[in-house]
N, C-alpha and C positions, 0 to 999 in steps of 0.2 A: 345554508341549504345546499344539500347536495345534487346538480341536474345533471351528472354524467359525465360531465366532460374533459378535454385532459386525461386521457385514461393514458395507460401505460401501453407498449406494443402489444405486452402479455395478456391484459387486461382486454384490451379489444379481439384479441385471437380467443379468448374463453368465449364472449361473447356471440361471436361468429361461428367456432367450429368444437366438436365435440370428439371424446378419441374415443376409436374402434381398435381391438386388440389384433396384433399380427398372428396371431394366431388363428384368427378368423378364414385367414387364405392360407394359411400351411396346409389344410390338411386335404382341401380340397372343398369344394360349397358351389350349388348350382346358382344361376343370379336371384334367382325369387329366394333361395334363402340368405343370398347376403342381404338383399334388399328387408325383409323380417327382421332380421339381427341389428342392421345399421340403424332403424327405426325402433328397435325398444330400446337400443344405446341412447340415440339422439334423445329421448324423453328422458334414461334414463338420468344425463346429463343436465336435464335441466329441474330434476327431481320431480315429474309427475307420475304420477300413476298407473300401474300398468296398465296399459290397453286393453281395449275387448276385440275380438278378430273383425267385428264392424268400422273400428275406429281405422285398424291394419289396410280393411280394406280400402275404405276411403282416402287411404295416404298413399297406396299403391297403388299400378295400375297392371291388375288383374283380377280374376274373376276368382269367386266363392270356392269353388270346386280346387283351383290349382290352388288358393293361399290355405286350404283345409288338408291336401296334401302334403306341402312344404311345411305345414304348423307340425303335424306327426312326425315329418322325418328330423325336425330339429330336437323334438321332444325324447329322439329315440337317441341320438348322439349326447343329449343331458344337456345341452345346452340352454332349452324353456322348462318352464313348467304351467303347464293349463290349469288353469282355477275354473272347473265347471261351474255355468251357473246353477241354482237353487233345481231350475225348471226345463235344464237339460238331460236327454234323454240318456239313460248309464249308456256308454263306450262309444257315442256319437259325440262330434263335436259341435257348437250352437255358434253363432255368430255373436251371442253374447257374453261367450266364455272368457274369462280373462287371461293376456297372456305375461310372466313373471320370468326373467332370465335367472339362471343358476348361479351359481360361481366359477360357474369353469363355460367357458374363456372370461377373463378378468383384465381389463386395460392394467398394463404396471409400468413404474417409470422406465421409460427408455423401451419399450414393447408396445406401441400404440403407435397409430398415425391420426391422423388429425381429417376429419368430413364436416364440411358446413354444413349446420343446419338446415338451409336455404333450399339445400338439391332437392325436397320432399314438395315441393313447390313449385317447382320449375318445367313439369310437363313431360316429366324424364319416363322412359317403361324402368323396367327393373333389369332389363340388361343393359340397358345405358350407365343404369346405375352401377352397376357391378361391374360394368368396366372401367368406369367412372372412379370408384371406390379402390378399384386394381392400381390405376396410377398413381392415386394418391399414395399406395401402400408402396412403392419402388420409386414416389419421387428425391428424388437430391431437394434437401431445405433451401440450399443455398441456389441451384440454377434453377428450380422450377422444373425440370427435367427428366426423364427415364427412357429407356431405350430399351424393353423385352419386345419380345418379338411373337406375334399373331399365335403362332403355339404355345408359345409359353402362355400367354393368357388363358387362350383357351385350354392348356390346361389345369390351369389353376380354377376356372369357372364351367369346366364342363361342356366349353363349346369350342364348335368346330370352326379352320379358322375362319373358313367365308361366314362367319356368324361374328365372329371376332369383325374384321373388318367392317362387315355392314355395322354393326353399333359405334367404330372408332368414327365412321365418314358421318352417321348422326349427328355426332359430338362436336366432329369438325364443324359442322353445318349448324349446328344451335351453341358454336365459337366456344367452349366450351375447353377445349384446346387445338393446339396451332400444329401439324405433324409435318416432317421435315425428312428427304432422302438423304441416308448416311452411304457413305461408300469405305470400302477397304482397300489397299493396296496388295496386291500379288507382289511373292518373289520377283515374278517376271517384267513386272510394272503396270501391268493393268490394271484396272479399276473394276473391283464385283459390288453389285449391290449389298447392303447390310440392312439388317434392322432400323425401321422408321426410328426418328426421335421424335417425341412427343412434350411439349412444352403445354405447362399447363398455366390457364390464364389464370388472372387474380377473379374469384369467387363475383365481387364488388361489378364489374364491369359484364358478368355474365347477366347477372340481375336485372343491370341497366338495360341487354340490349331485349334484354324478357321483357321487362315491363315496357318498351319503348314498343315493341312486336306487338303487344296485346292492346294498347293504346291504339294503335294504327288498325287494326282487326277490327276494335268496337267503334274506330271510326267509318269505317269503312261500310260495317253492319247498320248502322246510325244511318249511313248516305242510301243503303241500300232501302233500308224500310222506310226513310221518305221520298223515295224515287214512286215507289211502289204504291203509295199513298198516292201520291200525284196521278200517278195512269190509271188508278178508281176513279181517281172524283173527275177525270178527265179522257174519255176513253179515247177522244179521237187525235190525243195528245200523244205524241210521237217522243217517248222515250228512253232511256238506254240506260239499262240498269248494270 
């Protein structure tokens, strides 16, 4: 009987992570359409069925009106294709329309990078995601590592850099990776600042400190609604919620 175990390194990295085509960030993508793309990949990968833009929704965190805009402009590059439903109105799009990637962009060996599954679950918006998604595409396999700098993301993602930064210190802060000051040497011997490096942590221990966060939250929530219970049934009971 087979229960999984013993797998091979390769074998556990299929499991965990799914490849997005580099071509995805060549030509340019705002973050709500990386984030569309990376998620009919990640199903793709696992062989389910294409989504309905209700399902897109619920996986994302944005509203109807932006994920119905971003669904057209990928539609208009070839990259989807919409499956109206039965009971959708001609040239509007329904929440329960289905969405179906093209052939073109196409993961091929040696042109893909590799996104865990997991990120679609971890409380991210879509520009955490997308910059999120940017590292992984410029990391070195072997340190963990990539060193672009605030512009260059942004413009590969269409945003400016104080937009850039504010999602890298997010990332920082829900540990997600580690950012490091690089410096250069002058001719002269001084020392100029360079492009952050950004060390990206293992997938595995991000999760941990997720679920460890949210554990603590609904304890917390727990302590709060029988605090509050208590000063009901007790009003001239003095407590601190």
């Amino acid at each position: 009987m087979e229960f999984g175990f013993n797998k091979t390194p390769k074998e556990e990295a299929l499991l965990r992570y799914f490849p997005l085509p580099n071509e995805i960030l060549r030509g340019g993508i705002t973050a709500c359409e990386f984030a569309i793309m990376a998620y009919l990949y990640s199903r793709a990968a696992r062989k389910i069925g294409p989504p309905t833009l209700m399902t897109v929704l619920k996986n994302l965190s944005v509203s109807r009106n932006t994920l119905k805009k971003y669904v057209r402009r990928l539609q208009k590059r070839d990259w989807i294709i919409v499956q109206h439903h039965r009971f959708s109105k001609t040239g509007l799009l329904s929440m329960w329309d289905t969405i179906h990637l093209t052939d073109a962009p196409r993961p091929r060996v040696g042109h893909f990078f590799p996104m865990p599954f997991s990120v679609f679950g971890l409380d991210l918006s879509v520009g955490e995601l997308a910059v999120y998604g940017y590292f992984l595409y410029r990391e070195d396999r072997k340190t963990f590592e990539c060193w672009p700098s605030s512009r260059t993301i942004g413009a590969a993602l269409h945003m400016s850099k104080n937009t850039v930064l504010k999602y890298v210190h997010r990332l920082e802060e829900k540990e997600f990776i580690v950012t490091e000051p690089t410096w250069v040497q002058r001719s002269d011997g001084t020392k100029w600042n360079d492009n952050l490096s950004y060390h990206i942590r293992p997938i595995q221990s991000v999760i941990k400190r997720y679920n460890n966060t949210q554990m603590k939250k609904a304890l917390q929530e727990q302590e709060r609604f029988r605090l509050e219970r208590l000063a009901k049934r007790h009003p001239g009971l003095r407590v601190t919620i």
